[in-house]
C-alpha positions as CSV (number, residue, x, y, z in Angstrom):
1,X,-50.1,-16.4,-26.8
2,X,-52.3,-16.3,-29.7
3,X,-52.0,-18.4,-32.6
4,X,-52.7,-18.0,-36.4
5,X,-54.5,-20.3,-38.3
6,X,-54.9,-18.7,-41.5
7,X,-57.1,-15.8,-42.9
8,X,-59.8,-17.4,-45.3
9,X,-61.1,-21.2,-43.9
10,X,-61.4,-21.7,-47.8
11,X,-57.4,-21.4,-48.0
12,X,-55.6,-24.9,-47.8
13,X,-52.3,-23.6,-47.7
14,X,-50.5,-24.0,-44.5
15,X,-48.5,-20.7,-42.9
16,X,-44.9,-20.7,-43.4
17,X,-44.1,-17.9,-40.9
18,X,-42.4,-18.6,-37.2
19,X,-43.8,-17.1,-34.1
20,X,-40.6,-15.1,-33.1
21,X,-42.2,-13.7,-29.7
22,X,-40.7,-16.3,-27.1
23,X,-36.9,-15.3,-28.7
24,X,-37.3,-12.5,-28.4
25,X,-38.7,-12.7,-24.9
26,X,-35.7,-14.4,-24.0
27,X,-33.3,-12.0,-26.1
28,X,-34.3,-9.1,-23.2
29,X,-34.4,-11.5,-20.3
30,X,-30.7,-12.4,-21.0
31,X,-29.7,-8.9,-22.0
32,X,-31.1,-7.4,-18.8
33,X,-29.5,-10.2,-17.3
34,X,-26.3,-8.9,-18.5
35,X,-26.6,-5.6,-18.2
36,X,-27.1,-6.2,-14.2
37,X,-24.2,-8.4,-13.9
38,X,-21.8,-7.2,-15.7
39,X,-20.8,-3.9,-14.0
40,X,-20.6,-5.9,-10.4
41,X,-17.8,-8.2,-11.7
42,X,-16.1,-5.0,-13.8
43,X,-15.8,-3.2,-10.3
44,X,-12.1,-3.5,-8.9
45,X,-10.6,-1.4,-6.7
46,X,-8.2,1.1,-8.7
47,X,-4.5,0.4,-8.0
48,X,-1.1,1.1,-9.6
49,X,1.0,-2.2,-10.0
50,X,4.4,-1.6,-10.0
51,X,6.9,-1.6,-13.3
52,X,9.2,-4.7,-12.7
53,X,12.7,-3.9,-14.2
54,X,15.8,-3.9,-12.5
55,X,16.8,-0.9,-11.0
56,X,20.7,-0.5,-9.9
57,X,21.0,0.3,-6.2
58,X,23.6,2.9,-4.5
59,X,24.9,1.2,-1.8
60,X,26.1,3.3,1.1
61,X,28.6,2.7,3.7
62,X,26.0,3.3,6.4
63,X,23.2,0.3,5.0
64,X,23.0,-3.0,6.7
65,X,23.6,-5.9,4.5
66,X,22.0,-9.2,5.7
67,X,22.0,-12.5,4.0
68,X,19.4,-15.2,5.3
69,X,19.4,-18.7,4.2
70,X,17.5,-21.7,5.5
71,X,19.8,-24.3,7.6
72,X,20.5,-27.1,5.2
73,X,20.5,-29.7,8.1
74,X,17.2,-28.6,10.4
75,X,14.4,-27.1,7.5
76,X,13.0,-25.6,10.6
77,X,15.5,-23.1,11.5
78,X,17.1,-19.8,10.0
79,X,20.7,-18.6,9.6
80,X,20.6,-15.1,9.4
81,X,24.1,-12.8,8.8
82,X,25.1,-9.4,8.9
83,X,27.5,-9.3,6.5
84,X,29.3,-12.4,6.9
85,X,29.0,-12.8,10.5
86,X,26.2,-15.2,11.9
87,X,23.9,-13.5,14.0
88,X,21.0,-14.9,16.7
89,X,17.4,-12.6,16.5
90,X,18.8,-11.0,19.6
91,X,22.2,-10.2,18.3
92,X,19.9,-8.6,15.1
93,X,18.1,-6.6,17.1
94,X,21.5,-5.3,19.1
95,X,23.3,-4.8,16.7
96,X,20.9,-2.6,14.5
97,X,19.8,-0.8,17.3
98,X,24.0,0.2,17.9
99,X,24.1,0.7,14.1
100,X,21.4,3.9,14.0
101,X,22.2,5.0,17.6
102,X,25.8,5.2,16.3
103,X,24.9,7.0,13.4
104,X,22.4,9.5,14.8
105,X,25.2,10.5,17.3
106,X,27.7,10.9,13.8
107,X,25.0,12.8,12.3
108,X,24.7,14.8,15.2
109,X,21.5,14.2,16.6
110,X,18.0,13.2,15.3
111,X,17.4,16.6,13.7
112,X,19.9,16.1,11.4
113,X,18.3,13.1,9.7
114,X,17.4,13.3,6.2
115,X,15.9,10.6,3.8
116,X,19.1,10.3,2.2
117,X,21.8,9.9,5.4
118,X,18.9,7.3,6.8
119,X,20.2,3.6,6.5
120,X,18.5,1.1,4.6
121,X,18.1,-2.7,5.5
122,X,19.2,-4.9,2.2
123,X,18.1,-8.2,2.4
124,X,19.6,-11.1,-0.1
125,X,17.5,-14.2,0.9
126,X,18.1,-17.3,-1.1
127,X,15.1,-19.0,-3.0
128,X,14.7,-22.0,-0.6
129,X,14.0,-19.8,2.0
130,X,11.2,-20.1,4.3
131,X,9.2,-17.3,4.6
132,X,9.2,-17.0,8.5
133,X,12.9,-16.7,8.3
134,X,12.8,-13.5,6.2
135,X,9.9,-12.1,7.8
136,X,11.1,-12.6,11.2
137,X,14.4,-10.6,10.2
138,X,12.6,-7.5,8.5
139,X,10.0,-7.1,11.9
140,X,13.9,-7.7,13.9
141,X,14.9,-5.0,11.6
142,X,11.6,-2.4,11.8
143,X,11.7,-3.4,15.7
144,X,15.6,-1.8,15.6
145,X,14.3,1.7,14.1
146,X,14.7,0.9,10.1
147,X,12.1,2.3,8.1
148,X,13.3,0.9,4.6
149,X,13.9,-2.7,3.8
150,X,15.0,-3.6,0.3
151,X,15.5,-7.0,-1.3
152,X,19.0,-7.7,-3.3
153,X,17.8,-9.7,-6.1
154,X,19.0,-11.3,-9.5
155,X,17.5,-10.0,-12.3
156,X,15.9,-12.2,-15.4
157,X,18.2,-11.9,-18.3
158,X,17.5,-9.0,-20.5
159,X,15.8,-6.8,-18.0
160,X,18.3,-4.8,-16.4
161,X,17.9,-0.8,-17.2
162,X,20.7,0.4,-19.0
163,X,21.6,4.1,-18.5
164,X,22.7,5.4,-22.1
165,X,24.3,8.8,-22.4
């Protein structure tokens, strides 16, 4: 770095104008700095989150409805139903393994199985629920041959889609 003392040695006055090199030195450093950076944290990977609204479900005869709760006297077990009827893990897995055997033979064999004649699993688990308990029931579930699992849920206030005609 160079420095200026002055033009004529005969010229008292002092110089009045700052050296605004080193700024700007450090004005590129930062803004390369910047440039490198900030595309790394920018980069996400692109995904489309869902709309959450309410939607109404159609509830067919043929859907299994099961509620699971968490036992109020041992924390550490889980009180599953199929309907209203208390079921064990075993029983779970029976009993929806009967439930799409029974209807593939009403259908009239698995080549008659559409998307929309296939059962669905509806689960309505209450807030204190552990998660093993609900997660243990859909595998029991998936295990038995369902491919859809849906979770029966009360909607915030004010989010419900109305259908208007």
């Amino acid at each position: 770095m160079a420095m200026s003392v002055g033009g004529d040695p005969t010229e008292v006055e002092a110089m009045s104008e700052i050296n605004t090199t080193p700024l700007v030195d450090v004005m590129l450093v930062l803004l390369i700095i910047f440039l490198i950076t900030i595309p790394v944290a920018l980069k996400t990977v692109p995904i489309t989150l869902p709309d959450v609204a309410f939607e109404p479900t159609t509830t067919k005869k043929e859907n299994v409805l099961l509620t699971i709760r968490g036992n109020p006297a041992n924390p550490t077990q889980c009180e599953v139903y199929w309907g209203n009827v208390p079921v064990t893990s075993e029983q779970l897995l029976d009993r929806g393994r009967s439930a799409l055997e029974k209807l593939i033979e009403d259908i009239g064999g698995q080549e008659n199985i559409t998307e929309e004649n296939f059962p669905e699993v509806h689960i309505r688990g209450d807030v204190n629920t552990p998660y093993k308990c609900i997660g243990g029931a859909i595998y029991t579930m998936q295990f038995a041959g369902f491919q859809k699992v849906g979770f029966i849920s009360e909607p915030a206030p004010g989010s419900a889609i109305v259908d208007r005609l």
